[in-house]
N, C-alpha and C positions, 0 to 999 in steps of 0.2 A: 298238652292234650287239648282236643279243640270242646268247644261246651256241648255238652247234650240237647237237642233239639224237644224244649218240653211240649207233650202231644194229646191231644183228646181226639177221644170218637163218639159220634152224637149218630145213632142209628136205631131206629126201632124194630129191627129184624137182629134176631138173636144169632142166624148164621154171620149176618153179616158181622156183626160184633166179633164174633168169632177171628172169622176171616181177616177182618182187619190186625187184631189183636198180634193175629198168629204172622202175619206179615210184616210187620212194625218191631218183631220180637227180632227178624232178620236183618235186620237193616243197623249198623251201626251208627251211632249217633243220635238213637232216636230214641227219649224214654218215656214210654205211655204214663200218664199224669192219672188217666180216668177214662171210664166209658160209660155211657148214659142211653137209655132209651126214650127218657122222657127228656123232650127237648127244653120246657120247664126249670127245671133240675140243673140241665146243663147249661143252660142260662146263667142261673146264679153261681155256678163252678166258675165260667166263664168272664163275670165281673170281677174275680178275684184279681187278674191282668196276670197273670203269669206266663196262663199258654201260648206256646208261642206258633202250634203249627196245631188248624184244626182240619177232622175226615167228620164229614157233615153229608147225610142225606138229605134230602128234598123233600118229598112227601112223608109227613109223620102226623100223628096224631098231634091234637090243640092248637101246634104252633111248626108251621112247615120250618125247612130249613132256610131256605133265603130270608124267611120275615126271621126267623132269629140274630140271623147276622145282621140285619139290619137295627134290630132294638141296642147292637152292642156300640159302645160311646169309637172303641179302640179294637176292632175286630180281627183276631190274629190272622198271620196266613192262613187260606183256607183249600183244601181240597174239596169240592162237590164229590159225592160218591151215590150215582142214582140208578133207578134200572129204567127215565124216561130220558129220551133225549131232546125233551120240548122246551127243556131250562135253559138251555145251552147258553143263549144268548145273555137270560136274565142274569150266569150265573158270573160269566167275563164282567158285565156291568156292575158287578158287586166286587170286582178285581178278583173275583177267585183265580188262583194260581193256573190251575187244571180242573178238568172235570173227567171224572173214572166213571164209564157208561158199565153197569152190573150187567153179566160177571164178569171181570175185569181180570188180569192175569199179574204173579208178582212181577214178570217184566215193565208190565205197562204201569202198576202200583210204584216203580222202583225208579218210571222216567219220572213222573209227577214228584215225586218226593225228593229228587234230585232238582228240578227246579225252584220247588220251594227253599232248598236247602241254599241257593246259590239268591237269593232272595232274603233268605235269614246271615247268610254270611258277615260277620262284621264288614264294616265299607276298608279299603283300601286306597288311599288318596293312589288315582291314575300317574301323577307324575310326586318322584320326589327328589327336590333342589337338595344338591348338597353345598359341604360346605367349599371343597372344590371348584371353579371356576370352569374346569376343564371338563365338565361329566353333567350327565343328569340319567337319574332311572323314569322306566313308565314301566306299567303293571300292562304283559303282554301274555293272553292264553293262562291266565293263574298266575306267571311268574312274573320276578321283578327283572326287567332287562336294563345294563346299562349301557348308555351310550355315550361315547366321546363326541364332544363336538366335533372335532377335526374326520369323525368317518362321515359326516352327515353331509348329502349331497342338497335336497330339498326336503320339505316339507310338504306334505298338499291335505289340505280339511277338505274333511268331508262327513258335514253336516256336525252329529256328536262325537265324530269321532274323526283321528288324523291318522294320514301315511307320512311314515319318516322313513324316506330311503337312505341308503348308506350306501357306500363302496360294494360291500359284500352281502348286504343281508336289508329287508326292508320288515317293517313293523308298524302294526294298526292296534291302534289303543284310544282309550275311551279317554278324549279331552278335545280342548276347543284349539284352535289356531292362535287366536289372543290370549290365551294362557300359555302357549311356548313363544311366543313373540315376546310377551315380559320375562321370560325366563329364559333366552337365550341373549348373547350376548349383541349389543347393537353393533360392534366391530367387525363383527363377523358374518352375521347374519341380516338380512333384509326382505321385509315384507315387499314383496314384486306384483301382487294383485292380490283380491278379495280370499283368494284358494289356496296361495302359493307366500312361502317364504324359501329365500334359498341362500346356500352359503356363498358368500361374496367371492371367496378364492377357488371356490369349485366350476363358476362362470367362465366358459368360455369363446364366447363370442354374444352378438347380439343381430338378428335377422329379421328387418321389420319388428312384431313387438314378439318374439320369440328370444328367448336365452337358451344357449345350447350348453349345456352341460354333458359330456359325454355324449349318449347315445338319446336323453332326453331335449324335451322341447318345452321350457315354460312359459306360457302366458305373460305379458307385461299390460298391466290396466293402461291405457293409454293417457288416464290421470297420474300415474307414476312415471311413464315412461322418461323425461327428463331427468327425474330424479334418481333413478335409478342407474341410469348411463352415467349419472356424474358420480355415483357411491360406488358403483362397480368399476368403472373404468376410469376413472380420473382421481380419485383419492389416493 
């Protein structure tokens, strides 16, 4: 069973407390720790390090809500929950998650705390090596996908994240192109430009510095391109 998301609400309007409360009671996974109107108070609740998802108004008596989060060393996720929309900007700059403009609906209550949730999530390593030679998983849409070497046509990075095409199915997951260049096999597989690794038996032909695989066309760095002609076609 997955862990409870511990939560505080720092609001100095008693509907809104309310409101929050009664919101937070729907939502699985989510177990209110505390609610505070004085922002004071929730301060020192707050040094304890516990919480781990905070619903924080903006304008409150002695001590606004931005200047609170800022006094905190290790400041949990945070939802903004205000009735101005003049924070907005200050309130991204403090990495708040979301910001809920009052009065806000449990749908819009229910995207924000889904973000936060995918933000508190334990990490899941993107790719995991097994001990198989023949395989490797990536964490694709939530699940863990696996793939066979032998269905993989290329590779292409793109930027933090890569496409891995296959025969039948292509797939985009959060990793670098030098993290599946070390972990795929150098027999099989070659780095053919800055963007692009492809499998060596899947090549077939070379057109200028284009590689035709199937119905694709890959780029050849023109610093490679010797080396490549000899790994692909001549080994």
């Amino acid at each position: 069973m997955a862990k409870s998301i511990t939560t505080l609400i720092v609001d100095d309007e008693f509907l809104a407390l309310n409101l929050l409360e009664h919101y937070i009671e729907q939502v699985p996974g989510l177990t209110l720790s505390g609610r505070f109107k004085s922002p004071l108070e929730a301060a020192q609740r707050l040094q304890e390090g516990d919480i781990e998802l905070l619903f924080l108004d903006i304008q409150m008596p002695t001590l606004s809500g931005n200047h609170l989060l800022r006094t905190l060393k290790h400041p949990p996720v945070t939802i903004f929950t205000t009735a101005y929309a003049d924070y907005a900007v200050e309130a991204f700059e403090l990495n708040a998650v979301d910001y809920l403009l009052k009065p806000f609906s449990f749908e819009r209550f229910l995207q924000a705390v889904n973000k936060a949730k995918e933000l508190l999530r334990p990490a899941v390593p993107a790719m995991v090596p097994q001990e198989s030679k023949d395989y490797f998983s990536v964490k694709v849409d939530g699940k863990v996908v696996r793939i066979p070497f032998e269905d993989i046509l290329f590779i292409e990075g793109l930027k933090e994240y890569v496409r891995i095409v296959c025969r039948d199915a292509r797939h985009v997951t959060l990793a670098s192109l030098k993290d599946l260049e070390e972990l795929l096999p150098a027999t099989h597989f070659l780095r053919v430009h800055k963007s692009f690794i492809v499998a060596k038996n899947k090549v077939q032909a070379l057109d200028g510095n284009r590689l035709e695989i199937g119905a694709h066309k890959i780029p050849v760095s023109r610093s490679r391109r010797e080396a490549v002609v000899e790994a692909v076609f001549y080994e």
